[in-house]
VOTORMI-908041 format. One record per residue (C-alpha): x, y, z. Coordinates in steps of 0.1 Angstrom, whole numbers, padded with zeros to 4 digits. Each point is the difference from the previous one (the first is absolute). Layout:
       u       v       w
       X       Y       Z
...
% end
This chain:
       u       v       w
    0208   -0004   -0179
   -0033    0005    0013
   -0022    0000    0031
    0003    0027    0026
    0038    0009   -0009
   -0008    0006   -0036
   -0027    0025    0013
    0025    0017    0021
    0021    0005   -0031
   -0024    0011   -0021
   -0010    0029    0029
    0032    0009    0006
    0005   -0002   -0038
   -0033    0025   -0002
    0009    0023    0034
    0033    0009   -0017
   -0015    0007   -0032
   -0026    0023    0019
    0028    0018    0014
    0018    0007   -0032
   -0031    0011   -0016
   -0005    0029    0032
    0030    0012   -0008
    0001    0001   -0035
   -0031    0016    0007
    0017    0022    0024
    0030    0008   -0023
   -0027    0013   -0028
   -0014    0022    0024
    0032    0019    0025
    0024    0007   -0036
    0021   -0028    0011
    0037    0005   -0006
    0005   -0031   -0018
    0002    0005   -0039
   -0037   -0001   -0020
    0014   -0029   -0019
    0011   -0022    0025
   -0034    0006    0020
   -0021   -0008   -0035
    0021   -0030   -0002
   -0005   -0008    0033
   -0042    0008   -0005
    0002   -0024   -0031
    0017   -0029    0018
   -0016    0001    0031
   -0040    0001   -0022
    0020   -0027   -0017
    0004   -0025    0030
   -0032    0009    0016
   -0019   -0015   -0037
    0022   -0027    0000
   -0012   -0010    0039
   -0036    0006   -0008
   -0008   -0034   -0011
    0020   -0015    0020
   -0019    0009    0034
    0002   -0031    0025
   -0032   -0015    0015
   -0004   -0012    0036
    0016   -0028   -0004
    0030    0012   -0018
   -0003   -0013   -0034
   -0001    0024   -0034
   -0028    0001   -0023
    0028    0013   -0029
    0021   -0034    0007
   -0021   -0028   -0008
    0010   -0036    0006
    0000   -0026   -0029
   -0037   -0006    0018
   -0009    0035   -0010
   -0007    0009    0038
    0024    0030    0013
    0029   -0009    0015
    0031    0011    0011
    0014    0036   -0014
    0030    0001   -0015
    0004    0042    0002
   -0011    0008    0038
    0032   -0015    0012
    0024    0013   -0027
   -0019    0032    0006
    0007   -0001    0037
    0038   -0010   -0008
    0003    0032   -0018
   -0020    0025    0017
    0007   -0009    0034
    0034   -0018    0000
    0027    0023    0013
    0012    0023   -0026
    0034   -0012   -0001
   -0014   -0031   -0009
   -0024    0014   -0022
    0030    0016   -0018
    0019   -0028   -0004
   -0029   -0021   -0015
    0000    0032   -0028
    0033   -0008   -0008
    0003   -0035    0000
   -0030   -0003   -0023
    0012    0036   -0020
    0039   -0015   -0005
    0011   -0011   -0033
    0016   -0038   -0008
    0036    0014    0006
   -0007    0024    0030
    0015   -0012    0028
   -0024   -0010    0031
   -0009    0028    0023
    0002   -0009    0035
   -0019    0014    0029
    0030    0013    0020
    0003    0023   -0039
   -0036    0009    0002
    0000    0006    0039
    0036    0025   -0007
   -0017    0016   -0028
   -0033    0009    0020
    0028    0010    0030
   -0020   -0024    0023
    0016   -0019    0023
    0013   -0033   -0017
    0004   -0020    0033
   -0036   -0010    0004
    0006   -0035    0002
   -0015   -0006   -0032
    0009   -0037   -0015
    0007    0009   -0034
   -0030   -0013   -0022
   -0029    0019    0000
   -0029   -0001    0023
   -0026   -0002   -0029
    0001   -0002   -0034
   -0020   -0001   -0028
    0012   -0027   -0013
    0001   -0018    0029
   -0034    0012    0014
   -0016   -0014   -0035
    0019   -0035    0003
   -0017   -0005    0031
   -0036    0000   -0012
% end
């Protein structure tokens, strides 16, 4: 993907991440409640992402200097959508990605009426039963 709506990904990708880091910032600082690991887990994946973006920031017209073509020129990027599909997919969605790609060869296949009961969201969303975006299905398409 590129032109103007791989921009829009990548700052929507980079406005979330903004807002994580404020409150992570914000956790570090008010005693937050939740347990010092999980917030230094969270700290180490979020400074992880946020590397991992870095070379990957889009120019005007959209295409990655990180992702070259065959031509050597940048082209599309191959992590700003699966980025976006992750970070600002709804979670149940997000969840359900986690699993799929977390299950083992004889798990059975989690489906998003399981994820959307376990989360105790409301299952009748009219959802189709595939996922909006995957990874894998985000990287085919480049």
């Amino acid at each position: 993907m590129t032109g103007p709506s791989a921009v829009g990904q990548y700052r929507a990708v980079a406005a979330y991440l903004s807002t994580i880091t404020q409150a992570l910032q914000n956790a570090e600082t008010t005693n937050s409640p939740a347990p010092a690991g999980l917030r230094r887990g969270l700290v180490r994946t979020h400074g992880a992402l946020w590397a991992v973006l870095g070379p990957h920031q889009l120019n005007h017209r959209g295409r990655c200097p990180a992702c070259r073509t065959r031509l050597g020129v940048p082209g599309p990027c191959a992590l700003v959508p699966v980025l976006a599909a992750y970070l600002l997919s709804p979670l149940p969605v997000v969840w359900w990605q986690i699993l799929a790609a977390t299950a083992g060869p004889d798990d059975p296949p989690v489906t998003m009426t399981q994820v959307s009961t376990w989360l105790g969201v409301d299952p009748a969303t009219g959802h189709s039963g595939k996922p909006l975006h995957t990874a894998k299905n985000v990287t085919q398409e480049l």
